[in-house]
LUMLOBA-464274 format. One record per atom (N, C-alpha, C): x, y, z; atom name; residue in three letters. Coordinates in steps of 0.02 Angstrom, whole numbers, plus 50000, padded with zeros to 5 digits. Atoms other than C-alpha are relative to their C-alpha. Layout:
% residues N
<px:X; py:Y; pz:Z; atom:CA; type:ALA>;
...
//
This chain:
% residues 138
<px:49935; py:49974; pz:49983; atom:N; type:UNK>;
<px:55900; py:53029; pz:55162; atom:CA; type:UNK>;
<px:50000; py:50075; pz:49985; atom:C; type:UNK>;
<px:50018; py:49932; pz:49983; atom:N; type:UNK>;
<px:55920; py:53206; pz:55200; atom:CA; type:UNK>;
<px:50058; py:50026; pz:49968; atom:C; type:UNK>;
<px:49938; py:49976; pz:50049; atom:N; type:UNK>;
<px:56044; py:53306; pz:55058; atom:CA; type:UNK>;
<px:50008; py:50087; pz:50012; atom:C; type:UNK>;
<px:49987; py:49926; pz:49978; atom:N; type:UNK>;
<px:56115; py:53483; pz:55109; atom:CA; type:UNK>;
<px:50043; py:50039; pz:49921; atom:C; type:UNK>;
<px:49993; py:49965; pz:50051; atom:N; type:UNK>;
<px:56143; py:53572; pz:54942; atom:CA; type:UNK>;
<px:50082; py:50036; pz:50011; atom:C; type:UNK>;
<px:49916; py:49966; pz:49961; atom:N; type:UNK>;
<px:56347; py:53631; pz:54970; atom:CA; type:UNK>;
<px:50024; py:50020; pz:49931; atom:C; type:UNK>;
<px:49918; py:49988; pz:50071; atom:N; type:UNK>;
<px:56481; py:53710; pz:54828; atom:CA; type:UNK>;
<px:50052; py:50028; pz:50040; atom:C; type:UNK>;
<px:49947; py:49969; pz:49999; atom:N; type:UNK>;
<px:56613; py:53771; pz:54804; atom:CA; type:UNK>;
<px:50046; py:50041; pz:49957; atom:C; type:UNK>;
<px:49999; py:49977; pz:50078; atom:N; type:UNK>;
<px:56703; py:53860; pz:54661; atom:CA; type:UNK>;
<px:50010; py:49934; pz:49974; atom:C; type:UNK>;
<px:49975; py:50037; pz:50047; atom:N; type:UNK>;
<px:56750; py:53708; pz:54582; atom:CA; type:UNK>;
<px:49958; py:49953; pz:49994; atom:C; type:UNK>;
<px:50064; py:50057; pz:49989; atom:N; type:UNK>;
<px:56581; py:53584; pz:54602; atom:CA; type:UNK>;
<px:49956; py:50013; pz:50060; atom:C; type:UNK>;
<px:50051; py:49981; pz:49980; atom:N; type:UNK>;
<px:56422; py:53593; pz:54666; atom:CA; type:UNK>;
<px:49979; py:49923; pz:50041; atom:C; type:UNK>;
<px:50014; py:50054; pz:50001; atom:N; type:UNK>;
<px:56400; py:53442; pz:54788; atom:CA; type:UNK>;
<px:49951; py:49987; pz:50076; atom:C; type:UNK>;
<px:50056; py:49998; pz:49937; atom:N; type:UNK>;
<px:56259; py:53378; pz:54928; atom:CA; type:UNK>;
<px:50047; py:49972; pz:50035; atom:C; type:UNK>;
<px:49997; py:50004; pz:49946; atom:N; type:UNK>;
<px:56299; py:53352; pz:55095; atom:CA; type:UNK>;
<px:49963; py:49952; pz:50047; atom:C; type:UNK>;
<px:50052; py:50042; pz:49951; atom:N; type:UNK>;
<px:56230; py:53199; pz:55186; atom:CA; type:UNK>;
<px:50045; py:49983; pz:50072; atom:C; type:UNK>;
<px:49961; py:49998; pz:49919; atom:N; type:UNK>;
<px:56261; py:53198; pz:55392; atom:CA; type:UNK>;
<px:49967; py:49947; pz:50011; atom:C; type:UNK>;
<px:50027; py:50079; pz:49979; atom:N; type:UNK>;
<px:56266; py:52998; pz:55432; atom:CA; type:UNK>;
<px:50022; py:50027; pz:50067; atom:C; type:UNK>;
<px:50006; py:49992; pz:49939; atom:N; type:UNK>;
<px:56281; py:53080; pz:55614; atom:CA; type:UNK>;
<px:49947; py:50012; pz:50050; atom:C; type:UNK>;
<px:50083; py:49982; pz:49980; atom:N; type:UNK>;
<px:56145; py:53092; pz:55732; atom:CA; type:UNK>;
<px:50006; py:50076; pz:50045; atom:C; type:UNK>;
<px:50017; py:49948; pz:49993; atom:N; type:UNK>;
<px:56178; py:53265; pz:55762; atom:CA; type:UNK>;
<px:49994; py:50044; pz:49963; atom:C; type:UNK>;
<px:49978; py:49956; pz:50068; atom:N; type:UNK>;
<px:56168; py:53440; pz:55675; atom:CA; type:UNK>;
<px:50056; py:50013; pz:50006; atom:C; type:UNK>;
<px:49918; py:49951; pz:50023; atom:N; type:UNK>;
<px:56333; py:53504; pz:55606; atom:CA; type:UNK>;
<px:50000; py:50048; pz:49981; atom:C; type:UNK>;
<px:50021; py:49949; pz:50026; atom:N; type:UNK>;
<px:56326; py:53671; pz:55602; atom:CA; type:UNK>;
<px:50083; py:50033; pz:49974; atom:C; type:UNK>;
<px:49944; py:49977; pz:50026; atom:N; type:UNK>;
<px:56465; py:53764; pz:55480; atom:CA; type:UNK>;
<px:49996; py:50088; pz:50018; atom:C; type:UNK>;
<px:49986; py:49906; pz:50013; atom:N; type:UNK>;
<px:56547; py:53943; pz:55520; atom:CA; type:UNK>;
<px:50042; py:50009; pz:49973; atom:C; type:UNK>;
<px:49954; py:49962; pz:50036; atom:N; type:UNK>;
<px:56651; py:54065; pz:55461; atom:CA; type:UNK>;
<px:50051; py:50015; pz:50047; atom:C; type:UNK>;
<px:49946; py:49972; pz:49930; atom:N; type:UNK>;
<px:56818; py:54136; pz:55530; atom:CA; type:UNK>;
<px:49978; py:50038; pz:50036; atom:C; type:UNK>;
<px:50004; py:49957; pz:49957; atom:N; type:UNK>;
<px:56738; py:54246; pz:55604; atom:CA; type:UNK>;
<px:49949; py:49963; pz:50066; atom:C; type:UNK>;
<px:50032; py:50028; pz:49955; atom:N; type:UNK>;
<px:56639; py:54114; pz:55708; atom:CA; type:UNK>;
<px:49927; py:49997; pz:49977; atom:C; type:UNK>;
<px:50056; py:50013; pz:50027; atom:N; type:UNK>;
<px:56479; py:54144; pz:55629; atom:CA; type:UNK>;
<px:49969; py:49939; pz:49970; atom:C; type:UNK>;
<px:50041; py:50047; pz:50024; atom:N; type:UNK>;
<px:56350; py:54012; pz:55592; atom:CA; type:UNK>;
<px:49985; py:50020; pz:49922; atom:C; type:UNK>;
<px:50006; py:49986; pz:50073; atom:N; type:UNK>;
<px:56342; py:54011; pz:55406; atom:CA; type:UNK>;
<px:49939; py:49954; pz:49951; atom:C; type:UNK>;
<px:50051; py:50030; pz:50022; atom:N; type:UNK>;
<px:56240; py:53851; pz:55381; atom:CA; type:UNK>;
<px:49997; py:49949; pz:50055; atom:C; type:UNK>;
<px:50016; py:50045; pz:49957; atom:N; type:UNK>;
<px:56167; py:53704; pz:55479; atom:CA; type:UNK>;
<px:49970; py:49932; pz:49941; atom:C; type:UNK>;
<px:50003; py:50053; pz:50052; atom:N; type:UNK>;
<px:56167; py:53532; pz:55404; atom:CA; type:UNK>;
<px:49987; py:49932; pz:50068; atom:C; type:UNK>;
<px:50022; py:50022; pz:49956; atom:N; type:UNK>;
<px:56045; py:53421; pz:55494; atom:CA; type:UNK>;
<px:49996; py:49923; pz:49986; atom:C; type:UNK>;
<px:49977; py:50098; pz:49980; atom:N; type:UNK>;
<px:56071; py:53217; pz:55552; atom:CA; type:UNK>;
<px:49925; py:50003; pz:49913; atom:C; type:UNK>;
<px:50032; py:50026; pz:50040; atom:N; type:UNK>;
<px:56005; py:53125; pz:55380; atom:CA; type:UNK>;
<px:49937; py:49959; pz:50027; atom:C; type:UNK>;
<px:49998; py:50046; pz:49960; atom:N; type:UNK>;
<px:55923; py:53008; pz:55499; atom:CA; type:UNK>;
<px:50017; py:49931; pz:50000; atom:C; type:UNK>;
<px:49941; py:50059; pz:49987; atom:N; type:UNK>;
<px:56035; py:52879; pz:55462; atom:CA; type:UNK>;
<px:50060; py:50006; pz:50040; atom:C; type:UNK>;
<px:49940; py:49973; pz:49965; atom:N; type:UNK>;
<px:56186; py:52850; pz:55564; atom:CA; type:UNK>;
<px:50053; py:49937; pz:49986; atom:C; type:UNK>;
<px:49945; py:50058; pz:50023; atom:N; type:UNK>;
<px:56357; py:52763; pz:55506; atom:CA; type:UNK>;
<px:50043; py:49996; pz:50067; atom:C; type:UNK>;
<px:49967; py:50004; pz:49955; atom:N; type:UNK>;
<px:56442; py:52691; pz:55656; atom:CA; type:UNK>;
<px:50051; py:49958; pz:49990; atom:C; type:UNK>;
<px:49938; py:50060; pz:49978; atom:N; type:UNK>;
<px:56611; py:52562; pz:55696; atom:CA; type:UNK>;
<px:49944; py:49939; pz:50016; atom:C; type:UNK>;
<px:50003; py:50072; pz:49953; atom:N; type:UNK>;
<px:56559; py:52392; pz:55730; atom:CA; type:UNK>;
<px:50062; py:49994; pz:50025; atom:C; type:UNK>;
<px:49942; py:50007; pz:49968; atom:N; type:UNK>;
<px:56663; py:52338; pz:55857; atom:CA; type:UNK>;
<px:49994; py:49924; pz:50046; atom:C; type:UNK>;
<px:50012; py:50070; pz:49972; atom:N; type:UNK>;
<px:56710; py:52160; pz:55943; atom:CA; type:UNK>;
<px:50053; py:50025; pz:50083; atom:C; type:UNK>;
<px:49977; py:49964; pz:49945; atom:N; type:UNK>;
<px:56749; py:52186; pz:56124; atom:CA; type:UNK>;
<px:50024; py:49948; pz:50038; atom:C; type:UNK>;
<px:49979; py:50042; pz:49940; atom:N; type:UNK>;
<px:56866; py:52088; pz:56236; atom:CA; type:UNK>;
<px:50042; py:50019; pz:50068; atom:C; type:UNK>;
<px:49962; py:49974; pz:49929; atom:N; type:UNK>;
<px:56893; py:52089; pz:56417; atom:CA; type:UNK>;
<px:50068; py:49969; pz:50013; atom:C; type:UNK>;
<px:49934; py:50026; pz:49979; atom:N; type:UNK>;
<px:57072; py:52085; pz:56479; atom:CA; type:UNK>;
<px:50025; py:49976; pz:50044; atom:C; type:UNK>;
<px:49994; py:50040; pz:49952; atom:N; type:UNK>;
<px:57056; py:52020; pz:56626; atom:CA; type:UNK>;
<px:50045; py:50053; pz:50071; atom:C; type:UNK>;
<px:49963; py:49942; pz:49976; atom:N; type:UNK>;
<px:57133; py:52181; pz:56689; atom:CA; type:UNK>;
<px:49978; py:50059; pz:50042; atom:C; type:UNK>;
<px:50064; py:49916; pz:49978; atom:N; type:UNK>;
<px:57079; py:52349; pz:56808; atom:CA; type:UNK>;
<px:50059; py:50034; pz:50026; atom:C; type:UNK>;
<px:49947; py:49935; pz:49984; atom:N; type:UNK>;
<px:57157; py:52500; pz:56836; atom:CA; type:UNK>;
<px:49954; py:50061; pz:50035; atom:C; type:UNK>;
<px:50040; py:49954; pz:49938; atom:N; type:UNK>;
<px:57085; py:52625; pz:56978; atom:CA; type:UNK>;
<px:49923; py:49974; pz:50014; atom:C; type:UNK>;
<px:50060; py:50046; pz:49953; atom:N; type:UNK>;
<px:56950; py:52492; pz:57011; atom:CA; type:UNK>;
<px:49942; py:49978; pz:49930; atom:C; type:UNK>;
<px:50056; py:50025; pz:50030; atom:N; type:UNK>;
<px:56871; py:52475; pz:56843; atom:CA; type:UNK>;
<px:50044; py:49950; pz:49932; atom:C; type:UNK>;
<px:49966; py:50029; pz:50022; atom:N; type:UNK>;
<px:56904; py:52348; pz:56705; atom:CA; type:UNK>;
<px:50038; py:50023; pz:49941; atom:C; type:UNK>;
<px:49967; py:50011; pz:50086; atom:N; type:UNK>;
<px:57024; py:52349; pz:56541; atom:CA; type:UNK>;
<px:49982; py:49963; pz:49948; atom:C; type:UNK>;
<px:50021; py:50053; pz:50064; atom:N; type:UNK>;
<px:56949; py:52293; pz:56381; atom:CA; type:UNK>;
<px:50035; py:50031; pz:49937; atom:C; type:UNK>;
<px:49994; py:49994; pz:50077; atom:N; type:UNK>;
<px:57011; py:52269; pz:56202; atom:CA; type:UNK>;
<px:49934; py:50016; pz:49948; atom:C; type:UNK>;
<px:50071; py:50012; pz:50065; atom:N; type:UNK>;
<px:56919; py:52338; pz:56060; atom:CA; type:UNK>;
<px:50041; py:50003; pz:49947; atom:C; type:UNK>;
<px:49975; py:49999; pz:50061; atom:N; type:UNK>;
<px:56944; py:52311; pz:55902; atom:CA; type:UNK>;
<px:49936; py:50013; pz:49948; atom:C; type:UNK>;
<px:50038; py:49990; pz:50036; atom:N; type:UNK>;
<px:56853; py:52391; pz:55747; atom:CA; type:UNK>;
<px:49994; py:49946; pz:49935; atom:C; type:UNK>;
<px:50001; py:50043; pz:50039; atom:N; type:UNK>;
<px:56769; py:52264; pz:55624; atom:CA; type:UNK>;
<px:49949; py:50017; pz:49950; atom:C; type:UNK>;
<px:50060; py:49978; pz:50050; atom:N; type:UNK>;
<px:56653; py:52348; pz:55508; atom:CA; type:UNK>;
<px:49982; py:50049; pz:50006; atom:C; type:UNK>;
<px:50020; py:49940; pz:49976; atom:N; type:UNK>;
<px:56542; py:52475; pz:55490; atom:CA; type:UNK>;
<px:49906; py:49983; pz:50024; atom:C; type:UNK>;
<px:50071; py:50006; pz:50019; atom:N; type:UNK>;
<px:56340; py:52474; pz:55523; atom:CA; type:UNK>;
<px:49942; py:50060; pz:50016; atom:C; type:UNK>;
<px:50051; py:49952; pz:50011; atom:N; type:UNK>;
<px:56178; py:52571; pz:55522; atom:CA; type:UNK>;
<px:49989; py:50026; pz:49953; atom:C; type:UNK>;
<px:49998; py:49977; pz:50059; atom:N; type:UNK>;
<px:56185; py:52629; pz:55350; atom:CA; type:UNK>;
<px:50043; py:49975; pz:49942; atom:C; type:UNK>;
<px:49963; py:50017; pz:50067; atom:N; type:UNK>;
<px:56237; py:52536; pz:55190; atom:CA; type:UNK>;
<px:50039; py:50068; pz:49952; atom:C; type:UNK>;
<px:49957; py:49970; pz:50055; atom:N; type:UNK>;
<px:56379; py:52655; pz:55104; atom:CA; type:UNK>;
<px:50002; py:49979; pz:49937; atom:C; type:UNK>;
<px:49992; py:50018; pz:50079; atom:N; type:UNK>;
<px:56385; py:52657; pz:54918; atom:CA; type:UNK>;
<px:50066; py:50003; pz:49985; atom:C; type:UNK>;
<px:49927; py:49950; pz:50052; atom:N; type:UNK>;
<px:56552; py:52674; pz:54813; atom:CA; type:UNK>;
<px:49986; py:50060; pz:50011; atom:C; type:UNK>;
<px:49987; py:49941; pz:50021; atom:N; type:UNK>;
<px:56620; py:52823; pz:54785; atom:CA; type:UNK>;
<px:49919; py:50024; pz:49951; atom:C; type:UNK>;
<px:50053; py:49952; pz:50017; atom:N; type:UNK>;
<px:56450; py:52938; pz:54737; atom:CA; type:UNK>;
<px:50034; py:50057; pz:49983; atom:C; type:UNK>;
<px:49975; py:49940; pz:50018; atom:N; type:UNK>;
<px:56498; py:53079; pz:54625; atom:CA; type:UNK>;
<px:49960; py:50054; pz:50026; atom:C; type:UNK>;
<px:50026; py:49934; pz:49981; atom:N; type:UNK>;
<px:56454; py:53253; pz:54700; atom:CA; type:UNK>;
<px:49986; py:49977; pz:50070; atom:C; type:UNK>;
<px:50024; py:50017; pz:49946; atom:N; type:UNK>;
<px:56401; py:53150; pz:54842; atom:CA; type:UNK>;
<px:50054; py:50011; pz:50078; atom:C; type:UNK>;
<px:49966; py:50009; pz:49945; atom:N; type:UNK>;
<px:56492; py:53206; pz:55023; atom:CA; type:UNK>;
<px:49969; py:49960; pz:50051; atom:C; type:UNK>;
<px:50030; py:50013; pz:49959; atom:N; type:UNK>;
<px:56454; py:53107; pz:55160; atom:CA; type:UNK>;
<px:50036; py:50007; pz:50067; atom:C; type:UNK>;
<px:49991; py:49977; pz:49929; atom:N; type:UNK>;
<px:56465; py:53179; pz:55352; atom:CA; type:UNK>;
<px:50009; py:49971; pz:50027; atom:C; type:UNK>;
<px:50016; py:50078; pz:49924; atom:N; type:UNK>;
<px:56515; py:53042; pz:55497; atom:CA; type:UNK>;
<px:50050; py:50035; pz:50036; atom:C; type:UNK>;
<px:49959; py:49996; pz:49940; atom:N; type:UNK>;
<px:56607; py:53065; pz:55646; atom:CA; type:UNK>;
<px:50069; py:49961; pz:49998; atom:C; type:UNK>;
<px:49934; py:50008; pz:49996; atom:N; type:UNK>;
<px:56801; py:53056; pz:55671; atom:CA; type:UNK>;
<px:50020; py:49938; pz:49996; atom:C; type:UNK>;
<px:49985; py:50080; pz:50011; atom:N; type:UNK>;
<px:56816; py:52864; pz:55711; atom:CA; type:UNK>;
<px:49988; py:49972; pz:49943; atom:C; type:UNK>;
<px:50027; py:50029; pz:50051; atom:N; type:UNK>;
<px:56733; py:52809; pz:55577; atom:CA; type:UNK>;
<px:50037; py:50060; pz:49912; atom:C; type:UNK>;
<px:49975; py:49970; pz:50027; atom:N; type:UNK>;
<px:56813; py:52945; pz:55467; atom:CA; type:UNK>;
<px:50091; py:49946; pz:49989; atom:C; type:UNK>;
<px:49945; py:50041; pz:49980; atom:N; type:UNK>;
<px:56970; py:52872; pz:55528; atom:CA; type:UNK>;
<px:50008; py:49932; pz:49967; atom:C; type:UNK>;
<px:50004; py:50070; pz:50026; atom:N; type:UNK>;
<px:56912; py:52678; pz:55482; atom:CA; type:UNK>;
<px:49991; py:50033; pz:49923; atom:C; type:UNK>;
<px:49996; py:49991; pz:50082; atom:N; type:UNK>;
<px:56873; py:52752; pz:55307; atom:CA; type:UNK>;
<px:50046; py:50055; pz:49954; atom:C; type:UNK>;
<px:49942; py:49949; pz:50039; atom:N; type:UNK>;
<px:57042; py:52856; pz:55272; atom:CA; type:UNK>;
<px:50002; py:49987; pz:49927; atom:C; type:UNK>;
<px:49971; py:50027; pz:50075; atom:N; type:UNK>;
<px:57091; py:52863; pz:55094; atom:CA; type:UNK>;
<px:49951; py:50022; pz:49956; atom:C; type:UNK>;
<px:50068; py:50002; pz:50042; atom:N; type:UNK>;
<px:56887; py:52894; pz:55032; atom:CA; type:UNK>;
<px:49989; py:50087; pz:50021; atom:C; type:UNK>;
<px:49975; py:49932; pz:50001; atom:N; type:UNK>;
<px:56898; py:53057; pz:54970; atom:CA; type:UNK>;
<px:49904; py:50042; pz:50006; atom:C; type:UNK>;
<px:50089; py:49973; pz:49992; atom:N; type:UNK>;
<px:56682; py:53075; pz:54989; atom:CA; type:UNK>;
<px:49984; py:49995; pz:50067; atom:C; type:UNK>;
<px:50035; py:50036; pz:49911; atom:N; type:UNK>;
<px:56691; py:53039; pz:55189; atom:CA; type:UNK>;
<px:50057; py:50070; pz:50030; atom:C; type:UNK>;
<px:49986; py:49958; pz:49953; atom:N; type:UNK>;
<px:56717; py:53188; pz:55301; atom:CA; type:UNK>;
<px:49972; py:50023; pz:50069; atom:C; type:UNK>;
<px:50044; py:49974; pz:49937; atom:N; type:UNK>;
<px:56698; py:53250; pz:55488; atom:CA; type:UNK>;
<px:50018; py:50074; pz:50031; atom:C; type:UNK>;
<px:50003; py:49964; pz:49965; atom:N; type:UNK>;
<px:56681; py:53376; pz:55577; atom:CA; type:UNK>;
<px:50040; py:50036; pz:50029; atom:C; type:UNK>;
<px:49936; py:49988; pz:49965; atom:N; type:UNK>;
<px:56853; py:53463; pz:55630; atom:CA; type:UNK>;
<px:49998; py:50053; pz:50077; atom:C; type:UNK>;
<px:50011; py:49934; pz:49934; atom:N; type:UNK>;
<px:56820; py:53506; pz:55818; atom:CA; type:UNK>;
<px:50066; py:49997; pz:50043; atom:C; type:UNK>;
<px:49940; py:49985; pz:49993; atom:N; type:UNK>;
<px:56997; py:53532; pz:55846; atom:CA; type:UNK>;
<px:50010; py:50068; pz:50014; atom:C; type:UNK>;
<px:50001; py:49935; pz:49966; atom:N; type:UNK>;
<px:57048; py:53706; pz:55948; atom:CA; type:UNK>;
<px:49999; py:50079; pz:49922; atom:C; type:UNK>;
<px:50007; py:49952; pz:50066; atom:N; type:UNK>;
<px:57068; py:53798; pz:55777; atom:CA; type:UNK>;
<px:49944; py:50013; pz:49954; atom:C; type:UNK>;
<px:50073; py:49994; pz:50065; atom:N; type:UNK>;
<px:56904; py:53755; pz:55683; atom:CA; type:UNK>;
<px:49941; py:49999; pz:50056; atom:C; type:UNK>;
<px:50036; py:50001; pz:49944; atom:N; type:UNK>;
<px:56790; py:53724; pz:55840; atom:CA; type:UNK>;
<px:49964; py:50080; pz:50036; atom:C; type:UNK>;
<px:50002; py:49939; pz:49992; atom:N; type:UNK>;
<px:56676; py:53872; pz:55890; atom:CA; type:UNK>;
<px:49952; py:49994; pz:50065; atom:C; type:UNK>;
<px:50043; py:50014; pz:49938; atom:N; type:UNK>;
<px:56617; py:53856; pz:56082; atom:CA; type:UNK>;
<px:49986; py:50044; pz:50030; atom:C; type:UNK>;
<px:50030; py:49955; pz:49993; atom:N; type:UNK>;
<px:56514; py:53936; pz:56188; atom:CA; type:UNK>;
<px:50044; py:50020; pz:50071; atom:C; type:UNK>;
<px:49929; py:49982; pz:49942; atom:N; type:UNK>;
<px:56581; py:54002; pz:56376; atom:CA; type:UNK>;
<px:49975; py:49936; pz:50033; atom:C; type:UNK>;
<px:49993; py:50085; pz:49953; atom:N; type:UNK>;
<px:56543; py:53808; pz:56446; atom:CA; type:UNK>;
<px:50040; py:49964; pz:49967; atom:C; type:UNK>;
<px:49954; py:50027; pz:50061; atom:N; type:UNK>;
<px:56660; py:53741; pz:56309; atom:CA; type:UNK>;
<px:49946; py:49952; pz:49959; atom:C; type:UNK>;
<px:50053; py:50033; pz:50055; atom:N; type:UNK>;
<px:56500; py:53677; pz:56211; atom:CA; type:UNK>;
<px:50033; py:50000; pz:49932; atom:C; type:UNK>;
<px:49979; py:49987; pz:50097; atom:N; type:UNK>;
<px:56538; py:53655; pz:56008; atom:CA; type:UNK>;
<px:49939; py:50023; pz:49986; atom:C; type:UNK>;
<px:50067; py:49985; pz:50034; atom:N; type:UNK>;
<px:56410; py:53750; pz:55936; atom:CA; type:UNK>;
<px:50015; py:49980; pz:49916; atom:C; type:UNK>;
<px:49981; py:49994; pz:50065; atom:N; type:UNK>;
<px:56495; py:53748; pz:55770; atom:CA; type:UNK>;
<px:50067; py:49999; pz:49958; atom:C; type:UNK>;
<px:49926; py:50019; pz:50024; atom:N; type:UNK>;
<px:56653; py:53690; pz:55658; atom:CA; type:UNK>;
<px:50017; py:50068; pz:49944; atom:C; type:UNK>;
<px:49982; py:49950; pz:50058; atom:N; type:UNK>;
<px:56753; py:53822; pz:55522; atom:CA; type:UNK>;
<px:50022; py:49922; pz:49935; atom:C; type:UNK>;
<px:49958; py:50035; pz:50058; atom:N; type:UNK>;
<px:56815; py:53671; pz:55433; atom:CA; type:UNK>;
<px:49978; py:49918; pz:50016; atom:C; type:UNK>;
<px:49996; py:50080; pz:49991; atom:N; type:UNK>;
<px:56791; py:53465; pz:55371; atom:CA; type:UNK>;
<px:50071; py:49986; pz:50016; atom:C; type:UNK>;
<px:49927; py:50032; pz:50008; atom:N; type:UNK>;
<px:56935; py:53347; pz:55389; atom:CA; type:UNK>;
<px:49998; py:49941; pz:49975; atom:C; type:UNK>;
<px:50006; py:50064; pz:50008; atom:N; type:UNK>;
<px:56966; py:53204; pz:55313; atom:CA; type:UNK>;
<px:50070; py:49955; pz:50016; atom:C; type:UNK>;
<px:49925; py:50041; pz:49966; atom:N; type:UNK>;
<px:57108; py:53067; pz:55338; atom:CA; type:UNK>;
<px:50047; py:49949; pz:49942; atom:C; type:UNK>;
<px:49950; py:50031; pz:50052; atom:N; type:UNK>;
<px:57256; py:52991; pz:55221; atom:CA; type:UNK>;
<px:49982; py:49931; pz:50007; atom:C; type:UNK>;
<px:49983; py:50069; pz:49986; atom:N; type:UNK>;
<px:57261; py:52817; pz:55185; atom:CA; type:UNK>;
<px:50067; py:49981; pz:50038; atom:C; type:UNK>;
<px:49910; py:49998; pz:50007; atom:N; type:UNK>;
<px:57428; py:52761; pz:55266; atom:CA; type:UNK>;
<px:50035; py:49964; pz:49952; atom:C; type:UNK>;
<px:49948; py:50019; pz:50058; atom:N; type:UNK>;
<px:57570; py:52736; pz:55173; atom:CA; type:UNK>;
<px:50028; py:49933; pz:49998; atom:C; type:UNK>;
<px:49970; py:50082; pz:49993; atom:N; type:UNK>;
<px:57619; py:52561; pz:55244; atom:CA; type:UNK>;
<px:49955; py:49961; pz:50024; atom:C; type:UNK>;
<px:50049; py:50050; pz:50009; atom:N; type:UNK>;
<px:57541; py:52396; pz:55251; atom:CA; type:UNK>;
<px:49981; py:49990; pz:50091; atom:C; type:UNK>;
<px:50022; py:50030; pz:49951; atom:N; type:UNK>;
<px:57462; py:52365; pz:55410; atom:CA; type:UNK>;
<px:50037; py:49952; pz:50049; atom:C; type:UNK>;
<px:49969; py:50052; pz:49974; atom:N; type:UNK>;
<px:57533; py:52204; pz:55431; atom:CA; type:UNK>;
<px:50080; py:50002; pz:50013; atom:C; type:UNK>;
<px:49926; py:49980; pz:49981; atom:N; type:UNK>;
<px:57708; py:52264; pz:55412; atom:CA; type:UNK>;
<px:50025; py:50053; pz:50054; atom:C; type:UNK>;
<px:49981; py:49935; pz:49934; atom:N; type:UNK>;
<px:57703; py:52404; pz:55532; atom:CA; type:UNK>;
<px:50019; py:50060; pz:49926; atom:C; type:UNK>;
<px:49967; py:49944; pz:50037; atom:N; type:UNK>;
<px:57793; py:52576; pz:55468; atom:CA; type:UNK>;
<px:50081; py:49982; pz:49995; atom:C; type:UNK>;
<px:49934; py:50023; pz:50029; atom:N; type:UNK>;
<px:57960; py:52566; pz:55390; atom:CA; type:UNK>;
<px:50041; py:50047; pz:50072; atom:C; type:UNK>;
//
């Protein structure tokens, strides 16, 4: 597993990218600052897929639903330890304050003139929500 040496003022912690690409980090000013390359592991969604029996402009409608994760056994919480994945899966693991992606959102996103991402200014990570699932939101 492939560890990208990262701080900050307040802790000094590695960087592992369960993505199978590089993530390269800039500055505001757009600059490439570092490049933090696929671990070669990759944490994805399992997902269970059902057709709806449905089509819309000629192709079909399916349900997915996310049921796990695979390609890479996650540990607990690892101190110092960040680990890199992609938005969905960021998403399925809100709340885990060691799981971050990539923020290629119009503000952190640094493209080229084809709208390529060469490079993010910033992680993101995602809240747990506040209400139970099963109850909906208040």
């Amino acid at each position: 597993m492939s560890r990208k040496p990262c701080g900050d003022v307040s802790r000094k912690v590695s960087l592992v990218n369960l993505t199978p690409h590089k993530v390269t980090l800039c500055g505001e000013d757009g600059k490439p600052l570092v490049d933090i390359p696929p671990s070669g592991s990759v944490l994805r969604l399992k997902e269970e897929v059902k057709d709806t029996g449905e089509r819309l402009a000629g192709v079909p409608i399916v349900e997915k639903r996310f049921v796990g994760l695979e390609g890479f056994s996650l540990p607990q919480r690892t101190e110092n330890v960040v680990f890199i994945v992609s938005m969905p899966v960021a998403q399925y693991l809100a709340g885990r304050r060691d799981i971050v992606a990539p923020d290629t959102g119009p503000e952190s996103a640094v493209r080229d003139s084809n709208g390529r991402i060469l490079g993010v200014r910033r992680f993101m990570r995602f809240s747990a929500p506040e209400w139970d699932w099963e109850e909906g939101p208040e």
